[in-house]
N, C-alpha and C positions, 0 to 999 in steps of 0.2 A: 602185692603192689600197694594198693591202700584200703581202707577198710569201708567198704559196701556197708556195714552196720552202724556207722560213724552217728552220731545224736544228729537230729536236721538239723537241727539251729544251727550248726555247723556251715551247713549249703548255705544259708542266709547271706547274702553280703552285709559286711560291714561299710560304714561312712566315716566312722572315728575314731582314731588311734587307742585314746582312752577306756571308750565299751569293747572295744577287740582284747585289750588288757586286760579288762576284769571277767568279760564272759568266758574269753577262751582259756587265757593262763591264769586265771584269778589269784591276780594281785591287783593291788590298789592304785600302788604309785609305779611309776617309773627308777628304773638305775640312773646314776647318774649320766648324761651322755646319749641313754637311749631316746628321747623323744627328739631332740636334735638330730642326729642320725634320720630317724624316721620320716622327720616331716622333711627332711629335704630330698631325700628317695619318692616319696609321695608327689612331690613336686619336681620331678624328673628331672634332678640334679645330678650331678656326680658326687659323691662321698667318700672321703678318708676316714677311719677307725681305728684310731691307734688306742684300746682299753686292754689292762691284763687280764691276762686267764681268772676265770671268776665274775666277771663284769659284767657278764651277762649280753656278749657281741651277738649271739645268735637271735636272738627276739631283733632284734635290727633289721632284719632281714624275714623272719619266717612272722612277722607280724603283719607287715604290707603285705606277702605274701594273699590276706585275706582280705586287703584291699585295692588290690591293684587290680588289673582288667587278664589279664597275661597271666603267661607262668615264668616263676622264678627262677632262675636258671643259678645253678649253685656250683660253684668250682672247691673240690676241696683234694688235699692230696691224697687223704688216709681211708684206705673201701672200709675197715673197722669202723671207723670215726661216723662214715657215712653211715652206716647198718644201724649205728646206734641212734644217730640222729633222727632220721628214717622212724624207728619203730617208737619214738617218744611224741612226735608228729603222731602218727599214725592214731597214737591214746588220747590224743589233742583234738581228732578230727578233722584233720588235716588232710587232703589228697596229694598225697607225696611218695615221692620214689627214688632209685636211683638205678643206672646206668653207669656198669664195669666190666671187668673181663670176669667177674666170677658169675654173671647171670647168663644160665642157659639160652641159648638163639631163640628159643620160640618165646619167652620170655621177654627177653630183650625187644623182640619185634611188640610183642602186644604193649608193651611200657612205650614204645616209639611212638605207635598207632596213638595210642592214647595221649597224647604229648600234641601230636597233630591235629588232634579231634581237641584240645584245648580244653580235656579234664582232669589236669593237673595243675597242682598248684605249686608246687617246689616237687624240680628236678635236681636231683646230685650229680656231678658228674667227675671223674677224676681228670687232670689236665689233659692227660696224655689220649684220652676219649676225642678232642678236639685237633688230631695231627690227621683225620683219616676223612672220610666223607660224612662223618654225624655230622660237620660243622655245618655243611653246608644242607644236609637235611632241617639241623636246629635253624639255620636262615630261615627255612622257608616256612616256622613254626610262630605262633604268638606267642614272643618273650620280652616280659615288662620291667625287667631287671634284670644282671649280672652281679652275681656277686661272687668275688675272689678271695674267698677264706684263704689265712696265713699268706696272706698276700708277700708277707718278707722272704719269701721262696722263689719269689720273680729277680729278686737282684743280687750280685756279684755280692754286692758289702752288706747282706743279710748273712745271720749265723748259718741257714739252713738251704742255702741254693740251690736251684733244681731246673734244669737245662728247659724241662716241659713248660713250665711257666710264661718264658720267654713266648713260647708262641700262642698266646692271647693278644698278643700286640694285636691291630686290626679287629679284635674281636667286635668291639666296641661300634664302628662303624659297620661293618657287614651285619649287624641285626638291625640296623635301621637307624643310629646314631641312640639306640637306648641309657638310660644313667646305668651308673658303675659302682658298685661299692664297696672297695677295698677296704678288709680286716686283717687286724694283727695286732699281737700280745707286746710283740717286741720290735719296734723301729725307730733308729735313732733318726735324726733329722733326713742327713746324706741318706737312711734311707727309703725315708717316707718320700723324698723327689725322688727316687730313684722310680718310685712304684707307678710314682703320679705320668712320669713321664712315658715308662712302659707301658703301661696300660691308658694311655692315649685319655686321659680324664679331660675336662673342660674344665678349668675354674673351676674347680673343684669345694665344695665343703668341707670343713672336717672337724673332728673332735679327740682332741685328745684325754683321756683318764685320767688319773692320779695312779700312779704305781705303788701306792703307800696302798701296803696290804698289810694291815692291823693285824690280820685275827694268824696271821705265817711270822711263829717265834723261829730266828734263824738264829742259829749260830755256827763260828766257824773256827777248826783245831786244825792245827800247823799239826800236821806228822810227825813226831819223834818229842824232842824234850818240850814241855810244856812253859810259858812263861816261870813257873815255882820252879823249875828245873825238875818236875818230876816225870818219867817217861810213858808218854802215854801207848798204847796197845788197839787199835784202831779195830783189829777182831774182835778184842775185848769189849769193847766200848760199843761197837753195832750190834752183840748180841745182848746188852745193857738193853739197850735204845728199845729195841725190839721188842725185848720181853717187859719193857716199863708200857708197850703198846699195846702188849696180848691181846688177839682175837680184834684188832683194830688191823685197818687196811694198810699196807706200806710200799711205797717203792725204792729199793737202792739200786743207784747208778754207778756201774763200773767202765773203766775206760776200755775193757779188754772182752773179747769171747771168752776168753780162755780165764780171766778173775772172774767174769759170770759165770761160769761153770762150777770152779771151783769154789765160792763165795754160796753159790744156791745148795750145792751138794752137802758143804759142813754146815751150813743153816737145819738141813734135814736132819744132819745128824744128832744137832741137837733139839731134837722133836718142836721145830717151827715148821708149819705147811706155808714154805717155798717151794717156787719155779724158777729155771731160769729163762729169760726169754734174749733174743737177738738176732741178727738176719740171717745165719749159720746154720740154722736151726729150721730141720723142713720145714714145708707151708702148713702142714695139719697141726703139726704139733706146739707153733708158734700159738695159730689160733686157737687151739686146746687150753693153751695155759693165758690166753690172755682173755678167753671164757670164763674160764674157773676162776679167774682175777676179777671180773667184771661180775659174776654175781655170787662173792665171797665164799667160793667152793675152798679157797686159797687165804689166806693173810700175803703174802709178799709174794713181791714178784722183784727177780734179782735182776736188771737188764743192762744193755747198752743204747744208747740215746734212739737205738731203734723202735723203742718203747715210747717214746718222746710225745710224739703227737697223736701214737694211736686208742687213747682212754679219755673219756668222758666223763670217769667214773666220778662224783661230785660228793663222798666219803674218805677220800684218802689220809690218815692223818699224820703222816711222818713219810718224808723223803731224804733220805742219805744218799749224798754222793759219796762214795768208796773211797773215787779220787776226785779227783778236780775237773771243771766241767773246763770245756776248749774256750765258749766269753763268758760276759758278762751276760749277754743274748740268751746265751742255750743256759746258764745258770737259770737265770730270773723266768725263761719259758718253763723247766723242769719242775723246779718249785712251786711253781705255779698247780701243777697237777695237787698237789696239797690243797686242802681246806678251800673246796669251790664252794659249798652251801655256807660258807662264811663263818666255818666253827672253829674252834681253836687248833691252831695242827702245828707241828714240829719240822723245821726243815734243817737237816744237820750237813754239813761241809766238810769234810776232811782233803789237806790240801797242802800241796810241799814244792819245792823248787824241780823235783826228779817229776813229777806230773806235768810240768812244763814242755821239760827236755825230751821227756815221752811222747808227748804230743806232734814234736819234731816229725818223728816219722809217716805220720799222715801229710807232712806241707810236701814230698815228693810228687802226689798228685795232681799238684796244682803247679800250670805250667805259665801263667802268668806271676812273673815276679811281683809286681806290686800288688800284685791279690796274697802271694806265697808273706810277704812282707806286713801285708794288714793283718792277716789271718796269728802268725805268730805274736805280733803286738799287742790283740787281742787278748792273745791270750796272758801275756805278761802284765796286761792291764787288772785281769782278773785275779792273779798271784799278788797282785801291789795291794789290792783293794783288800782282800782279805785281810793282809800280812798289815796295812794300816794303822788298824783300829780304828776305833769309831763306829757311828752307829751306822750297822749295814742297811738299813732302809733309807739312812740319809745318802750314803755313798752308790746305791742304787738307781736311787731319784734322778742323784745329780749326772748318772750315765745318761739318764734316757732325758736331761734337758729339764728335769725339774727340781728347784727349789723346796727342801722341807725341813722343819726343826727334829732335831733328834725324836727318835720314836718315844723315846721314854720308858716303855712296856714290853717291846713286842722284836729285842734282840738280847744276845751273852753280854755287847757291850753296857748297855744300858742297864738291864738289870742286874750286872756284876754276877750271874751265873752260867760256869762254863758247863762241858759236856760231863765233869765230872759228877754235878747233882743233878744230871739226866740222869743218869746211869744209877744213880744211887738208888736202893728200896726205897718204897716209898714210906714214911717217917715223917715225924717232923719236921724233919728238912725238905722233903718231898712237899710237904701242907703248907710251907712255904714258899717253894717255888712256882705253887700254885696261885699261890696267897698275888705275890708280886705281878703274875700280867695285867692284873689290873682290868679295866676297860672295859667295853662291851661286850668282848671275847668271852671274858669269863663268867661277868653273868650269864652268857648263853650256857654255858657250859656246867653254871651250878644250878640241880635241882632238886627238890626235896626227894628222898629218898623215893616214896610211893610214884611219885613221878618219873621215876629210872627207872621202876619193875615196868610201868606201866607201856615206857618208853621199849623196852626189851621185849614187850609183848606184841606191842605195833610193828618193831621188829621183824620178828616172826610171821605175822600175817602177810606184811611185805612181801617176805622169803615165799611162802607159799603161794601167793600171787604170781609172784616173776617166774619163777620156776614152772608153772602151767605155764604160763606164755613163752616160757624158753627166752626170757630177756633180762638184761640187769637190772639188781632190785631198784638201783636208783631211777630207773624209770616210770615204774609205779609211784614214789615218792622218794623225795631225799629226805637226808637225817633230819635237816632244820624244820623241814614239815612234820615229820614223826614227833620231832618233839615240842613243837607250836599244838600238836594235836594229846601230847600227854598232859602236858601245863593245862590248856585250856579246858580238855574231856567235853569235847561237843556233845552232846546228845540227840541230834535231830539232823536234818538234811542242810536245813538254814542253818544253824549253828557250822556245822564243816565247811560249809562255803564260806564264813567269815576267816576261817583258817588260809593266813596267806600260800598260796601257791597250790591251794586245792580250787580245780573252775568246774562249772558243770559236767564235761565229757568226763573228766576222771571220776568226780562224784556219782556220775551214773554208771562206771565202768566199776568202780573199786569201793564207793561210799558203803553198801551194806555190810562188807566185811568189816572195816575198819568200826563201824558205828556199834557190831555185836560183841566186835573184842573189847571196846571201851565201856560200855552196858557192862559187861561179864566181870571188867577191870574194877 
């Protein structure tokens, strides 16, 4: 449930946003967006969160968690997602938990009890938990917030709809008129009112992001003859991709069971440690290989969008769609899984007019014509976008309502490099098209040499860490901290704590290891 051996200082209440930030998740500053969100949940408003994957939308929530009087009541679709979230709380000092169909009843009952008895601080819950009698148990519990992760799953004209959702409506009143704070990566205007209205908000606050994600170089290849007229080989060019990624995390998206299957099995053949994953595919064996994904027992995982929401994983450095995603929505959320520590990562597009047509056969399910009508649109919007030109993070923006000047750095159009000098060994050519992203990205990305061994050794220590706990490595630390900690080589306690994103609970959980591999380094 939560960890009894948690640091005290932990139990301490907090008063300000700020000391919560550096003591607990020791960082300095805020994300963009975060401290807005916060302080108006603090002040028991209602909140919209429209920020992309990477943004940093959970600290929005599991930070008041340590200020508020209550427990945090968490809506989220994915029991994966949950587990993971869960057990990185947990290394936080956090009393948190969650409530689903995969915890055993006597289990389940003492996580309730405890919920009652108002010794938790964030509950999980998935929607569909709230159709039965929990709800009205959670009534009669002290809860200081709601929050509705992926909130674009409550409406018709979100990409990823979900009938559960719907019935949160009321929620909001039956705890006592408590604030609300809806989160999501992806919502266009239509349907951020859509969420505001569903979920019964007041005047709501809100904040929206920037969806300009620098350090995610996209690009995107029309299937078959290439602008030169030369033909390009889409199996050819994924297993390029791949092997220019070696021993790097990846995910590719295919539209079909049946091309996951076959796309993971020749992966194998050619000695890449692939899986395939998708709903087809029993319950053990999905979460077997989305394990083995999660604490890089694996490099790739071959899926269908059923993969979509359930990885947290905050390493991933290349995502291939096979084919083409259904919008613009499920494009920009997918990609998103890419470069969450904000490090440089590749997100590749393959995409054709027959991917369109293809997609046909999924609108039979949908028995409202003007939902069957937006939905196809959708997707034809997505085909256009590509098919273009122009810089895809400016045609990106301008979906979700935002204004920006070409990236410059960080697409094919812009830096005049297609998929063919992905693919290429790495060469001169290669040291070029390194040379060209420019920016931030890549300083993060270039270190001196003694700084990579050293980076590969912290690595390691990680591995061995997570692997006792049975949790993914990124939960112990992510890349960007690994390598903030090879650059700098702390030496001492105070020293690691100046390392962003290292805060006391983890330095007294993980600091002596990391502090003897760097000595040794």
């Amino acid at each position: 449930m939560f960890d009894t051996n948690a640091p005290l200082f932990h139990q301490a209440s907090f008063d300000d946003p700020q000391q919560a930030l550096e003591a607990i998740f020791g960082y300095r500053e805020f994300r963009p967006g975060q401290r807005r969100i916060i302080d108006a949940v603090l002040t028991g408003r209602d909140c919209i969160g429209v920020m992309p994957t990477g943004a940093g939308k959970s600290l929005t929530f599991q930070l008041p968690a340590k200020l508020l009087p209550g427990t945090v009541l968490v809506i989220s679709p994915l029991i994966s997602l949950m587990k993971d979230q869960v057990d990185a709380l947990v290394r936080l000092g956090f009393r948190a938990t969650m409530v689903n169909s995969t915890i055993p009843f006597e289990d389940r009952r003492e996580r309730l009890a405890a919920l009652r008895r108002g010794e938790l601080e964030l509950l999980y819950l998935a929607p569909e938990a709230l159709e039965g009698s929990l709800r009205d148990f959670i009534a009669g519990c002290r809860i200081s917030l709601v929050v509705v992760d992926e909130a674009h799953c409550i409406s018709h004209w979100g990409h990823d709809f979900r009938p559960a959702y719907r019935k949160l409506r009321g929620l909001k009143e039956q705890l006592g008129d408590i604030p609300v704070l809806a989160l999501t990566a992806t919502a266009t205007r239509r349907v951020a009112g859509d969420i505001i209205r569903q979920l019964g908000m007041k005047k709501p606050d809100g904040f929206k992001g920037s969806f300009l994600r620098r350090n995610l170089h996209i690009t995107a290849v029309r299937k078959g003859k290439g602008p030169d007229g030369t033909q390009r080989n889409v199996r050819k060019d994924l297993l390029g991709l791949l092997k220019r990624h070696k021993d790097r995390s990846a995910i590719v998206y295919c539209m079909s069971r049946r091309s996951v299957e076959q796309t993971a099995a020749w992966l194998q053949q050619q000695g890449l440690r692939a899986v395939p994953y998708h709903a087809g595919l029993p319950d053990e064996l999905r979460e077997r290989h989305q394990n083995a994904f999660a604490r890089d027992e694996v490099d790739v995982v071959v899926a269908t969008v059923a993969f979509g929401m359930g990885i947290d994983k905050s390493n991933v450095r290349l995502v291939v769609h096979r084919d083409m995603p259904k919008s613009v929505e499920a494009w920009y959320q997918e990609i998103g899984r890419a470069g969450r520590d904000g490090l440089p990562s590749d997100c590749v597009v393959f995409y054709s007019y027959a991917d369109v047509i293809g997609y046909d056969t999924f609108l039979d399910s949908i028995e409202d014509e003007a939902l069957k009508a937006e939905t196809r649109r959708k997707t034809l919007d997505l085909f256009r976008m590509f098919d273009a030109g122009g810089c895809r993070h400016q045609a990106a923006c301008a979906w979700f309502d935002e204004t920006i000047e070409p990236c410059g750095e960080s697409c094919d159009v812009c830096r005049g490099i297609g998929v063919a000098d992905l693919v290429a060994p790495v060469s001169v050519k290669g040291a070029a098209v390194a040379g060209a992203r420019g920016g931030r990205a890549a300083a993060l990305a270039e270190m001196a040499e003694d700084d990579v061994a050293r980076f590969e050794q912290l690595r390691a220590v990680r591995k061995r860490l997570a692997d006792a706990e049975s949790v993914p490595a990124y939960i112990v630390f992510n890349d960007a901290v690994l390598r903030e900690m090879a650059m700098r080589r702390p030496a001492s306690e105070a020293e690691m704590l100046e390392v962003p994103g290292v805060g006391p609970a983890k330095l007294q959980r993980y600091g002596a290891a990391f502090l003897e591999a760097l000595r040794e380094g």
